[in-house]
C-alpha positions as CSV (number, residue, x, y, z in Angstrom):
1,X,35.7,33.0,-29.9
2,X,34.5,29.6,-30.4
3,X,37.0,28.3,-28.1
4,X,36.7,30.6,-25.6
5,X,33.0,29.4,-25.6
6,X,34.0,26.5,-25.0
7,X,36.9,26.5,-22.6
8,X,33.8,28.6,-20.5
9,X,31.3,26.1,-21.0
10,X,33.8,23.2,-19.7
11,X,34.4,25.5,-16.9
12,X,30.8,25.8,-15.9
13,X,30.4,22.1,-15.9
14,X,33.6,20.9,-14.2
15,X,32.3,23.6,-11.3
16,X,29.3,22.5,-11.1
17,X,30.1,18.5,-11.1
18,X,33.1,19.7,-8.0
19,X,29.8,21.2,-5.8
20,X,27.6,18.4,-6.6
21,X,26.4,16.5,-4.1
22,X,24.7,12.7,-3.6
23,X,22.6,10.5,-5.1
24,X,21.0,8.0,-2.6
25,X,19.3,4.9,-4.0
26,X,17.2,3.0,-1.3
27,X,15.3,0.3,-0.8
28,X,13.4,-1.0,2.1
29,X,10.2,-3.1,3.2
30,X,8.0,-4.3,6.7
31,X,4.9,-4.6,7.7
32,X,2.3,-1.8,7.1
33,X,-1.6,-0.9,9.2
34,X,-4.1,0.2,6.5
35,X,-7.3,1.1,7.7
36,X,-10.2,0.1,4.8
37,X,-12.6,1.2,7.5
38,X,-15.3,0.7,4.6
39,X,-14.5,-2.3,3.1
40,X,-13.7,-4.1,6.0
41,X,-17.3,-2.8,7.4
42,X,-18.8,-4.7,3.6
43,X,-16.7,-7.8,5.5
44,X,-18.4,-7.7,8.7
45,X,-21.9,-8.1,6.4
46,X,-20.4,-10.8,4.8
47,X,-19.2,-12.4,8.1
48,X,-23.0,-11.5,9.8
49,X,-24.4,-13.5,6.7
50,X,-21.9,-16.4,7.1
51,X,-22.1,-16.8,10.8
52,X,-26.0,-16.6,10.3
53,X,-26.0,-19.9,8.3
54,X,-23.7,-21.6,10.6
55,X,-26.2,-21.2,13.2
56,X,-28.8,-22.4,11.6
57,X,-27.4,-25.4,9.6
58,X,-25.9,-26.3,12.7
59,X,-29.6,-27.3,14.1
60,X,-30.6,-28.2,10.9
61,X,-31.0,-32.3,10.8
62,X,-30.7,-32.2,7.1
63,X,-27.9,-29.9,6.3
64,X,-23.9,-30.1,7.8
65,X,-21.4,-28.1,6.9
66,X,-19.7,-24.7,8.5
67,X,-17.7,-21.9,6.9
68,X,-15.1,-19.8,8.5
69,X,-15.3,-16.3,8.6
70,X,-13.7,-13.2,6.7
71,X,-10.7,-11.9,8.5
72,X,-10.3,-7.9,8.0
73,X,-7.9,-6.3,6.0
74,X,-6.1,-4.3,8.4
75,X,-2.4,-4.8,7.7
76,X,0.3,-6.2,4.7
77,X,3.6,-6.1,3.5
78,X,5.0,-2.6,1.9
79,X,7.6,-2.4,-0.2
80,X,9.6,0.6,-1.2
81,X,12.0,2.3,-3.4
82,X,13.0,6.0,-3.2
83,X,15.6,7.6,-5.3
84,X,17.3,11.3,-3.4
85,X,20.0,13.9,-4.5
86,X,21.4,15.5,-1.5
87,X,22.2,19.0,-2.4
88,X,23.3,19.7,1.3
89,X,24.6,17.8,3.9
90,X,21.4,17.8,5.8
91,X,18.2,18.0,3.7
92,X,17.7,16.0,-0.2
93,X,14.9,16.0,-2.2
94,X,13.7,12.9,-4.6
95,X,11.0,10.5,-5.3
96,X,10.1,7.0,-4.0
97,X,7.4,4.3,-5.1
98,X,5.8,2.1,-2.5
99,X,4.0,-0.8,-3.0
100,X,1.8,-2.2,-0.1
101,X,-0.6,-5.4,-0.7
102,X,-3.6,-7.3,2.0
103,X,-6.0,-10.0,1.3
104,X,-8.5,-11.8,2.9
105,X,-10.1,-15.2,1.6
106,X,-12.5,-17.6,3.2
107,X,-14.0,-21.0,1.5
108,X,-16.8,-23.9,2.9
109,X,-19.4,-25.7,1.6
110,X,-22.7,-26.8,3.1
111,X,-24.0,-30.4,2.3
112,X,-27.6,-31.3,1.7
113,X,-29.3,-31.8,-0.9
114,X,-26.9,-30.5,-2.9
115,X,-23.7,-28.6,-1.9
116,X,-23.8,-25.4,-1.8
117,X,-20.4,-23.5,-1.9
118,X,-18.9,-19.9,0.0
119,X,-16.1,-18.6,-1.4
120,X,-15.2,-15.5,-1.3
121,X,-11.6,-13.6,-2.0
122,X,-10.6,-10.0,-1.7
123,X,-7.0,-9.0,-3.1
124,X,-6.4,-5.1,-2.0
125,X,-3.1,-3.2,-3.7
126,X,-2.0,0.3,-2.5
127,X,0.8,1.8,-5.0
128,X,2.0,5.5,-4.0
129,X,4.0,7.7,-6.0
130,X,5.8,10.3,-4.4
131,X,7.4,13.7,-4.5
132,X,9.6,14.8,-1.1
133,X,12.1,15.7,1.0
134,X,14.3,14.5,3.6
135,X,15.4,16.9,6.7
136,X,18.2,15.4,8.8
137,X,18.5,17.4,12.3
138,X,20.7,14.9,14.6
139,X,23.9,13.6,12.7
140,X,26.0,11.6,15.7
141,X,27.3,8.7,13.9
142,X,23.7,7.6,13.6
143,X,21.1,10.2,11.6
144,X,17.6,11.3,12.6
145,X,16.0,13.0,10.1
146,X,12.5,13.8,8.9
147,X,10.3,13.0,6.3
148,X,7.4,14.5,4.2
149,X,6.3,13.5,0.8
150,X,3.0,13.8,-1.5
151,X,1.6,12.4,-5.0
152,X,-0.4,10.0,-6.2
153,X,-2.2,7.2,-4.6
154,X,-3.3,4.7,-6.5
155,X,-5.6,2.0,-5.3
156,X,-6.5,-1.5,-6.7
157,X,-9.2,-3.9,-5.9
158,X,-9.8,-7.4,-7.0
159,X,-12.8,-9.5,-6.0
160,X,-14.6,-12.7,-6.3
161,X,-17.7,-13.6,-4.8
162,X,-19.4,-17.0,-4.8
163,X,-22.6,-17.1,-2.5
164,X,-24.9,-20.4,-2.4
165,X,-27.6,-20.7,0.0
166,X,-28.7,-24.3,0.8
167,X,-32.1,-25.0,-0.5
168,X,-33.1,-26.0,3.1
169,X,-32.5,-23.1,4.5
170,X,-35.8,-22.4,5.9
171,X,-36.9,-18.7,4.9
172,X,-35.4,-15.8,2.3
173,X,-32.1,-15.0,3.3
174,X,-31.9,-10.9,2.6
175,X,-29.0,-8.9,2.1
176,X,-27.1,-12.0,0.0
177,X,-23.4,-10.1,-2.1
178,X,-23.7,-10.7,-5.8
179,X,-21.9,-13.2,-7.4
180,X,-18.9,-12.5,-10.0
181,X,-15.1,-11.3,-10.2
182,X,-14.0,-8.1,-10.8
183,X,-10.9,-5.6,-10.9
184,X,-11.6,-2.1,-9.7
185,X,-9.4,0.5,-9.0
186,X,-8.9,4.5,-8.8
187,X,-6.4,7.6,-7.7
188,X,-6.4,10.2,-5.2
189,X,-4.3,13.0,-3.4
190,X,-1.8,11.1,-1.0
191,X,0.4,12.4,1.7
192,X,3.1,10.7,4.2
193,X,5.2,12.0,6.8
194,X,8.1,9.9,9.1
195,X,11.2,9.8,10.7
196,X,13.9,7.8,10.1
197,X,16.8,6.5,11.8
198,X,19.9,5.4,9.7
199,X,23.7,4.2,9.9
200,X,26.4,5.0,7.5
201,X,28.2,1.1,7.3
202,X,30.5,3.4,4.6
203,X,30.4,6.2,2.9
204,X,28.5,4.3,0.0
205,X,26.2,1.9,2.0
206,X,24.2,2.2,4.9
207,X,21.1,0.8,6.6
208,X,18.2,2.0,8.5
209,X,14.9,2.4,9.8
210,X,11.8,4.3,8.6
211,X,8.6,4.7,10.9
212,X,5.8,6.6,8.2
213,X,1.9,7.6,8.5
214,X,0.2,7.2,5.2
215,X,-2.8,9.4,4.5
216,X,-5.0,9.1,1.8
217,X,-8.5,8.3,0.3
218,X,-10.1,7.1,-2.6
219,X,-13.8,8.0,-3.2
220,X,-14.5,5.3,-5.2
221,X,-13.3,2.4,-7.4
222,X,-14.3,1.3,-10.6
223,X,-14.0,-1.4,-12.7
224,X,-13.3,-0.8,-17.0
225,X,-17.0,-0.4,-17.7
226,X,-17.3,2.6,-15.2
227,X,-18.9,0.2,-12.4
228,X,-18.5,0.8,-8.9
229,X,-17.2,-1.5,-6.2
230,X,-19.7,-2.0,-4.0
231,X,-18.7,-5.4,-2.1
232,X,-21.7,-6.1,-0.2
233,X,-24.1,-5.1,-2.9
234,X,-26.0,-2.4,-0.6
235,X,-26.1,-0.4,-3.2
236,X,-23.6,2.0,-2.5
237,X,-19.9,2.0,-3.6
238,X,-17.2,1.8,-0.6
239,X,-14.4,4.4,-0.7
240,X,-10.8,3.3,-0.4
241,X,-9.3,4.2,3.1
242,X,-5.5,4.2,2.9
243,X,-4.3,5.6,5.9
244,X,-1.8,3.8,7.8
245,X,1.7,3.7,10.0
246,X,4.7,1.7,8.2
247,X,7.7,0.4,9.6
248,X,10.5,-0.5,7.3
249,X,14.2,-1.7,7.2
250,X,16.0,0.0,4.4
251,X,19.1,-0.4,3.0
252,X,21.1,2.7,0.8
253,X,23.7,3.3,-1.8
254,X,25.2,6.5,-2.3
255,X,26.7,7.9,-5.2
256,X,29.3,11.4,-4.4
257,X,28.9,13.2,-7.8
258,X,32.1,15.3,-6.9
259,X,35.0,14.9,-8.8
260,X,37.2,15.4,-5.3
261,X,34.7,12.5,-4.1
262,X,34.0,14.5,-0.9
263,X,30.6,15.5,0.4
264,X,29.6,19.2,0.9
């Protein structure tokens, strides 16, 4: 009986290894939109503040100096890895990880009496972790298939402020960021959708292109002591808008786990 059990049991697996069908490894990266409509709004104060001081030290006969404005954070560089068994010829399932980063730095000094230093830095990370699948509905040679995925979207903030006013500055100057570094960060529902075009080099490599729209939103940001980020110190915290179109090259590796090596 026992091997009976066992000659069955070998059975089982050698049929299900024969209808197995692919593992897909890829990897791919390009540029990436991200909105930040809320931060990047916290910028424009900081930029109104900035632009305000040039001004005036620029009349000023006992002041020089100029500082250059905050550009927005409305694009980066994504990165992404996605691991998917292919069941059927035409749709897979898996998981993939992307990794998108922007920043936006600006630094002057204004020189009278003493000197008096702007310098501010903003470091913004987007990490996504994903479950999906992958839909392919045009198979000529080249593929065209569609994607949908959801999971978690995790966003990461670092910041430094330094904000000296020149003691010659003329009246109180409202509306000033605080001072200080920090590292804030928090999670929320994320979706992405995206079609992708691809070309089998062999059966074991191939390359391709992937056009995505990344939706997602953080309601706030916090730092370790509970804190929240509120960049232009108006007293209220600025949620994390993540949504975005991506465009990436990837590349593929596929791995037939038939024993025949042929694909169903």
């Amino acid at each position: 009986m026992k091997g009976l059990a066992s000659a069955l049991i070998a059975a089982l697996l050698l049929s299900a290894t024969a209808v197995a069908g692919t593992l897909e490894f890829s990897f791919g990266g390009g540029p990436s939109a991200i909105s930040l409509s809320e931060i990047n709004a916290s910028i424009g104060v900081f930029n109104a503040l900035i632009e305000h001081l040039n001004e005036t030290v620029d009349v000023h006969p006992d002041v020089t100096g100029a500082v250059a404005l905050l550009p927005p954070m409305t694009s980066g560089l994504s990165l992404s890895a996605v691991e998917r068994y292919w069941f059927l010829d035409w749709i897979g399932l898996g998981a993939s990880i992307a990794y998108l980063r922007t920043s936006t730095s600006t630094l002057g000094h204004y020189e009278g009496a003493d000197v008096s230093t702007i310098d501010i830095s903003v470091d913004f990370s987007n990490v996504n972790i994903l479950l999906g699948g992958r839909i392919t509905f045009l198979d000529m040679g080249l593929r065209l298939s569609a994607d949908i995925a959801a999971g978690y979207a995790l966003a990461i903030a670092h910041r430094d402020v330094t904000f000296e006013i020149p003691e010659e500055y003329p009246d109180v100057l409202s509306g000033v960021p605080e001072a200080g570094t920090g590292r804030y960060s928090g999670g929320a529902f994320g979706l992405e959708v995206g079609l992708d075009l691809s070309y089998p080099i062999a059966d074991w490599f191939g390359i391709g292109a992937t056009v995505a729209y990344r939706s997602a939103r953080v309601p706030t940001l916090s730092d370790g002591s509970g804190a929240e980020l509120d960049f232009d110190s108006d007293g209220r915290s600025e949620p994390a808008e993540l949504g975005g179109i991506t465009v990436r090259l990837t590349f593929s590796l596929s791995l037939d786990l038939g024993l025949d090596g042929d694909k169903e």
